[in-house]
C-alpha positions in Angstrom: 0.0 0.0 0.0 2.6 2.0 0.6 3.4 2.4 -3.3 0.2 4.3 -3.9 0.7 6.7 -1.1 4.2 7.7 -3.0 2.7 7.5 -6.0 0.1 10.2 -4.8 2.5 12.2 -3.3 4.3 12.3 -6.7 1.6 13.4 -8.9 0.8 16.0 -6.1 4.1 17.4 -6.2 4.0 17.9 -10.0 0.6 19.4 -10.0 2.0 22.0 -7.5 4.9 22.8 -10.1 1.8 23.9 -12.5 0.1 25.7 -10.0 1.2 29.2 -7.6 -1.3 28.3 -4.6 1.1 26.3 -2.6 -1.6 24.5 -1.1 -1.0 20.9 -2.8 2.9 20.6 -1.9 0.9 19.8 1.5 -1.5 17.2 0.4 2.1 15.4 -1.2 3.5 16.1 2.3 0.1 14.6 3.7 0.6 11.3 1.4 4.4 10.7 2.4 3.0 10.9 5.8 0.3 8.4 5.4 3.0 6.5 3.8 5.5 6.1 6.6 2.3 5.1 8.7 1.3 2.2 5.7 4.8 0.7 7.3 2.7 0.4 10.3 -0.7 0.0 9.8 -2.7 -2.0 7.1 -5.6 -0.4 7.7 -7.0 1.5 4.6 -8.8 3.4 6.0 -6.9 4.6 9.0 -3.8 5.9 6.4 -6.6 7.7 4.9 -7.8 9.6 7.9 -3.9 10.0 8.2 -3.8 11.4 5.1 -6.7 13.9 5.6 -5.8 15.0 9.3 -2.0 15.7 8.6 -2.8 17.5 5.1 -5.4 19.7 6.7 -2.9 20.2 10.2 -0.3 21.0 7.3 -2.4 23.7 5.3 -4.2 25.5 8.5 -0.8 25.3 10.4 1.1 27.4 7.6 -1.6 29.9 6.5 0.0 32.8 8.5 2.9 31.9 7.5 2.3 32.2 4.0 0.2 34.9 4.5 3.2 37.1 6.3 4.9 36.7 3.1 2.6 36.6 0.6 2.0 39.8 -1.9 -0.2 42.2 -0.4 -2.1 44.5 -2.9 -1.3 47.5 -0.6 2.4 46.8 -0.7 2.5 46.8 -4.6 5.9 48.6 -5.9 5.1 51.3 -8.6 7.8 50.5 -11.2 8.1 52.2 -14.9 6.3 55.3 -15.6 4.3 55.5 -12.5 6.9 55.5 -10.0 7.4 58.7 -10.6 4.2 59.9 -9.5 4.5 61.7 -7.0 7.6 62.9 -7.3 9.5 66.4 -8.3 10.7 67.3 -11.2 12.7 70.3 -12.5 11.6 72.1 -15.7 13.9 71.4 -18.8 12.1 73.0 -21.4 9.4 75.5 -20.7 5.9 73.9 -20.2 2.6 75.1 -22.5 0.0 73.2 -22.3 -1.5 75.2 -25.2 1.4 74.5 -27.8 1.6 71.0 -26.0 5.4 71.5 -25.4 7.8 70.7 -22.4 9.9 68.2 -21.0 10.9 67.6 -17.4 13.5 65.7 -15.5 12.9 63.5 -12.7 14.9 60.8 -11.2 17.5 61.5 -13.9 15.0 60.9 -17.2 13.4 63.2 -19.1 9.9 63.2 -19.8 7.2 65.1 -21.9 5.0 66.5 -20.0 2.1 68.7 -19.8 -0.9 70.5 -17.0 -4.0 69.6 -16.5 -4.7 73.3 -16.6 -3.9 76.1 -18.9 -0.7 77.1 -17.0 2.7 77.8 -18.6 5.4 77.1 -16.4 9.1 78.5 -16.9 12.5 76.5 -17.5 13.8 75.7 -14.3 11.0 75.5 -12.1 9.9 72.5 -9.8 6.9 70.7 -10.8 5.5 67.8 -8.9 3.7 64.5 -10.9 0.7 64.6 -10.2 0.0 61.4 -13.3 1.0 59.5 -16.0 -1.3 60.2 -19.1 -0.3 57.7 -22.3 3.5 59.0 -22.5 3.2 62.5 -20.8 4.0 63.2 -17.3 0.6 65.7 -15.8 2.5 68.1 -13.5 1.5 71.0 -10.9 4.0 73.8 -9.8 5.3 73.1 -6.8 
């Protein structure tokens, strides 16, 4: 008996390659355990409730665990364009929203950018993104 518990435990560790839960690596972990008691035990249905009760000790056990360092939506990192929102800028070519011209530099790139409002804004001023529209920085004078 204890060949299908291994065998079980195999396919459950390849079905967790295929998958980002993390929750059938315990079930394997749960059939190697039922195995070492199949050494034991003949009873089928006893390395069954093995099985289940060591699988589900496994999975309940770990949840904070995994949930400690598991990706939280509020700790997303802005990468690209938006992580500069927020941040200031100086002026590198004057900024016209009405001619649609200017270009700022922040964090040591230079961007296009524009208002929101119909505000010119002079070479060498601090401006703060305020958002990322298609390719242009939206800027406010700081």
């Amino acid at each position: 008996m204890w060949q299908m518990w291994l065998i079980v435990a195999g396919v459950c560790f390849v079905v967790e390659i295929f998958t980002v839960g993390f929750l059938i690596f315990w079930l394997a972990i749960g059939a190697l355990i039922a195995m070492v008691a199949s050494f034991f035990v003949d009873s089928v249905v006893i390395q069954t409730a093995i099985f289940v009760i060591s699988s589900a000790i496994l999975i309940f056990a770990t949840r904070p665990f995994v949930k400690k360092f598991a990706k939280n939506d509020k700790d997303d990192v802005k990468t690209n364009a938006y992580s500069i929102i927020g941040k200031t800028g100086v002026v590198m070519q004057s900024i016209d929203s009405l001619n649609a011209t200017g270009l700022i530099k922040v964090d040591g790139e230079v961007w296009s950018a524009s208002t929101d409002k119909d505000v010119s804004i002079p070479k060498g001023a601090e401006v703060k993104v305020k958002e990322i529209k298609g390719v242009k920085a939206i800027v406010t004078p700081k």
